[in-house]
C-alpha positions as CSV (number, residue, x, y, z in Angstrom):
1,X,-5.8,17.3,-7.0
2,X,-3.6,15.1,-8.8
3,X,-0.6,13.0,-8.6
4,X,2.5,14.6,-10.4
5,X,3.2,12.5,-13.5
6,X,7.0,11.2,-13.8
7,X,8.0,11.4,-17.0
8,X,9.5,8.2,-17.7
9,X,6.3,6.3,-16.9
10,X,4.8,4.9,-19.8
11,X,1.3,5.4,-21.0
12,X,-0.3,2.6,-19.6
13,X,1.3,3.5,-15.5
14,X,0.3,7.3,-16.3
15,X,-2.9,6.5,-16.8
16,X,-2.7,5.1,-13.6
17,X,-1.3,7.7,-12.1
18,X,-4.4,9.9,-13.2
19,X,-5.9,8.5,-9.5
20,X,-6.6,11.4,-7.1
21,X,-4.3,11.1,-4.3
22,X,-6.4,10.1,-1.1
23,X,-9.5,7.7,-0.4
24,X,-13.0,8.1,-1.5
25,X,-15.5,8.4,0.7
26,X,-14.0,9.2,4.8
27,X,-11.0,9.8,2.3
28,X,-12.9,11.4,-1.1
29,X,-10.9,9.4,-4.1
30,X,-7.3,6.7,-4.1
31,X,-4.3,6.8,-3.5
32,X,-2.0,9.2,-6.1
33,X,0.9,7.7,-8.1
34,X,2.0,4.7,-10.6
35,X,0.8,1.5,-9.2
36,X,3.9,0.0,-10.7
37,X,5.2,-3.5,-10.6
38,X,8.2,-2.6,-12.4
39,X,10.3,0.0,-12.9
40,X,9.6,2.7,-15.4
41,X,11.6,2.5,-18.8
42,X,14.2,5.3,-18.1
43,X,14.5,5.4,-15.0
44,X,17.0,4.0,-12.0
45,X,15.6,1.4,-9.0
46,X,16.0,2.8,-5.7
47,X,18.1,1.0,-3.8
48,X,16.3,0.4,-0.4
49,X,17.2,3.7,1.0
50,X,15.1,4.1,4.1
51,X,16.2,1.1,5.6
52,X,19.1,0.3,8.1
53,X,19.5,-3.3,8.4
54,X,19.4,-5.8,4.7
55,X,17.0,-6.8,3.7
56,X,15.2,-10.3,3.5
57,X,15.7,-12.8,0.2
58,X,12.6,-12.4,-2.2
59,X,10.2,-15.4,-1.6
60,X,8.0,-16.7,-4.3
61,X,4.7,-15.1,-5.8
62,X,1.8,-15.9,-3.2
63,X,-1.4,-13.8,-3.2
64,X,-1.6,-11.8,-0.2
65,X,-5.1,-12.6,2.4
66,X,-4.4,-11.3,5.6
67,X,-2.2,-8.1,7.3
68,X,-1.0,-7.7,11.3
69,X,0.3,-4.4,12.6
70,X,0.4,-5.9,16.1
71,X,1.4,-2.2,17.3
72,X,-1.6,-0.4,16.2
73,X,-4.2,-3.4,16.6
74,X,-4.6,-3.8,13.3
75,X,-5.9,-7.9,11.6
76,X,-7.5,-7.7,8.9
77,X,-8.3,-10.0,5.4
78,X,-7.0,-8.3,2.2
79,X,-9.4,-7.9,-0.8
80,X,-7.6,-7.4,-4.6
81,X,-8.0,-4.4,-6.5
82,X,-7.2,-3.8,-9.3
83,X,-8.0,-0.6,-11.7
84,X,-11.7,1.0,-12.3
85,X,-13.3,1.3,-15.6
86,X,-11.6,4.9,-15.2
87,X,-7.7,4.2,-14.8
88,X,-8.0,5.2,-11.2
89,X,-6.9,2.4,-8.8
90,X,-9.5,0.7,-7.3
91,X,-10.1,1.2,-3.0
92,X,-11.6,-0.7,-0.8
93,X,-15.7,-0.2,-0.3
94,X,-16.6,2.4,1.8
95,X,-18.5,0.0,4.6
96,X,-18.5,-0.6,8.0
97,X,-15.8,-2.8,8.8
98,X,-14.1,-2.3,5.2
99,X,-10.9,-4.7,4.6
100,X,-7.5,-3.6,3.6
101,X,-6.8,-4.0,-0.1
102,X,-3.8,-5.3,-1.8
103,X,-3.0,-3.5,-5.2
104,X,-2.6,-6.9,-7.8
105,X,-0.5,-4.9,-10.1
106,X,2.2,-5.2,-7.7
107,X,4.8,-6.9,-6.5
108,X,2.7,-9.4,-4.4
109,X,4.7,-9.3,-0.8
110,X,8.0,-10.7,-0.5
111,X,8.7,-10.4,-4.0
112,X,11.3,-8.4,-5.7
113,X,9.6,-4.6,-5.5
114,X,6.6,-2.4,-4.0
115,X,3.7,-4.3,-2.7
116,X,1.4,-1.5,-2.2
117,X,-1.8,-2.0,0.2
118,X,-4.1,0.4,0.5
119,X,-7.1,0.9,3.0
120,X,-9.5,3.6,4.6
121,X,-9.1,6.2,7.4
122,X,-12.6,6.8,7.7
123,X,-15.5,5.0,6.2
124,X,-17.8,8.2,6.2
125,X,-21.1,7.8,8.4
126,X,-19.5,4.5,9.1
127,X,-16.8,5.9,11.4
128,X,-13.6,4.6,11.2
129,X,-11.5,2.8,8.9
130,X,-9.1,-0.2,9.7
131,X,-5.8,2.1,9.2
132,X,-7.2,4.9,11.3
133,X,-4.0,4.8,13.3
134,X,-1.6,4.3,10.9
135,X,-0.5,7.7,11.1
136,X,1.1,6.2,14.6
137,X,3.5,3.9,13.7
138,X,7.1,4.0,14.2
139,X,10.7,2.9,12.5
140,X,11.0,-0.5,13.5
141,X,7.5,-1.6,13.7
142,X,6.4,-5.2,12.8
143,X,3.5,-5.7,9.7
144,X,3.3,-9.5,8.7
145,X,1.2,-10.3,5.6
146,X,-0.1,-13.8,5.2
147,X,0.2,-14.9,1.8
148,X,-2.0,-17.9,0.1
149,X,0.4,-20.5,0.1
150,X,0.8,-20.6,3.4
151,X,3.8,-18.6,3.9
152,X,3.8,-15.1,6.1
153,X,6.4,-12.1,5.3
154,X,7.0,-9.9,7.5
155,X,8.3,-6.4,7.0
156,X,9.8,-4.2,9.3
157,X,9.1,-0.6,9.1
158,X,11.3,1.5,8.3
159,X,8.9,5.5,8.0
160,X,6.1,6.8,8.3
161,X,5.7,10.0,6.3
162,X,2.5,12.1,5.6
163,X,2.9,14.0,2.3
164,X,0.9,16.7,0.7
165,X,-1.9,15.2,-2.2
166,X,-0.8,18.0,-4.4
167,X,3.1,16.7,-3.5
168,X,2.9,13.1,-3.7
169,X,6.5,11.5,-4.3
170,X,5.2,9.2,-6.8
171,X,7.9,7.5,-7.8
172,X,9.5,7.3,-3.9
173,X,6.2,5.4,-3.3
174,X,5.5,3.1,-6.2
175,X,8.7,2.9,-8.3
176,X,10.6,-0.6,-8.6
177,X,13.3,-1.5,-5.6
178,X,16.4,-3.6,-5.6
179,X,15.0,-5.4,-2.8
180,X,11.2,-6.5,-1.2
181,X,8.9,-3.8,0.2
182,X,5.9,-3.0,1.3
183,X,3.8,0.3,0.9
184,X,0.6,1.0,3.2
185,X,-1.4,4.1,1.8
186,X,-4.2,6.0,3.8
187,X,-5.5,9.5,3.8
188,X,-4.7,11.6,6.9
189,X,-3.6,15.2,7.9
190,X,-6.4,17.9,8.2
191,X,-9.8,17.3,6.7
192,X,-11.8,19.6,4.9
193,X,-15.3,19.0,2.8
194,X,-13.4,17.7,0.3
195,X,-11.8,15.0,2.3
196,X,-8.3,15.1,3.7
197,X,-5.4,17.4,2.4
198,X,-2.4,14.6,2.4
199,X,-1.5,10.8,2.3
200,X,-0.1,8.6,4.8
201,X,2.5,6.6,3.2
202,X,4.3,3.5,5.3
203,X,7.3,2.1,3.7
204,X,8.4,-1.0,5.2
205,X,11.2,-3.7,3.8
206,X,10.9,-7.4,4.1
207,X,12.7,-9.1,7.2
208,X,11.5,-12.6,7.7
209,X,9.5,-15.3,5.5
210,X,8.5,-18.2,7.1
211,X,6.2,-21.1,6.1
212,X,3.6,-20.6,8.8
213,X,-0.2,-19.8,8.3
214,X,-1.3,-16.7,10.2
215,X,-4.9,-17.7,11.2
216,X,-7.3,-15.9,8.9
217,X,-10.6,-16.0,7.0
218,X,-10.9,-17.0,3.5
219,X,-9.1,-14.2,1.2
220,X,-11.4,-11.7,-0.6
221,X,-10.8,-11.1,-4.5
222,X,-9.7,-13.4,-7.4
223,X,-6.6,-15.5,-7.1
């Protein structure tokens, strides 16, 4: 099943949007939707509608290494992906202990946008991924990313929703903001032998940047 195509996205975000809409492997393919850095010619930004409280100031570029969700024990180093020789967005590999990955096509976190990280459920025979439980969090959840130079945004979430693959609000998920956010993207909902049947989707908006390392391990991917 595929992502629905919006259609003001231009050729080159359609084709990305061709991605099947949940993980390979524990999750059978990626994410579905426009990996979009900016917002699609035609259409209007959303204006930050799922959260309650403003927003953060956008911080400067910095190449996210690490993520936190204290409330679902999650620390992990973030790889890059980027798109396969396909057009389908890149996932993280199906190993055990598989990283989360950070889409480099968007907005890296803190900037003006969607930052959109992406990891596994399951890993297959493996067992589980490192957003098994992200299914659990709740509205007002910390995630703090720590970013290369140094800095760490951190986003407060503001829902958690799990959306049908054949359904998936495409444009809710990965079209441009008027403010920072932060997308985290898993599979979830029943599973079949094709893999699961929807997405868990996280939206989050930015509420602090500070200059503080997080302690982490050297970041995976090209800077």
């Amino acid at each position: 099943m595929r992502a629905p195509l919006p259609d003001a996205l231009p050729a080159a975000l359609a084709a990305a949007c061709l991605a099947a809409t949940c993980l390979i492997a524990g999750c059978q393919a990626a994410p579905g939707g426009a990996p979009a850095a900016a917002r699609p010619a035609g259409t209007t930004a959303v204006a930050g509608s799922r959260a309650t409280a403003p927003a953060a100031e956008p911080i400067a570029r910095s190449v996210p290494v690490r993520v936190r969700i204290p409330a679902i024990g999650v620390d992990t180093p973030l790889m890059q992906l980027g798109l396969a020789a396909d057009g389908t967005v890149e996932v993280p590999p199906v190993q055990a202990h598989s990283p989360a990955g950070w889409y480099r096509d968007s907005p890296t976190p803190g900037q003006l946008g969607p930052s959109v990280i992406l990891g596994h459920v399951t890993v297959g025979h493996y067992g589980d991924g490192v957003f098994l439980k992200l299914s659990q969090l709740k509205p007002g959840a910390r995630v703090v990313v720590g970013l290369q130079d140094g800095a760490s945004a951190a986003f407060t979430v503001d829902a958690v929703r799990t959306v049908a693959k054949d359904d998936f609000p495409t444009q809710e998920v990965y079209g441009d903001t008027d403010r920072p956010e932060l997308r985290l993207i898993t599979c979830g909902g029943p599973r079949t032998g094709d893999g699961y049947l929807d997405n868990v989707v996280v939206f989050a908006s930015l509420s602090t940047a500070v200059h503080t390392a997080l302690p982490s391990s050297e970041p995976s991917g090209e800077s």
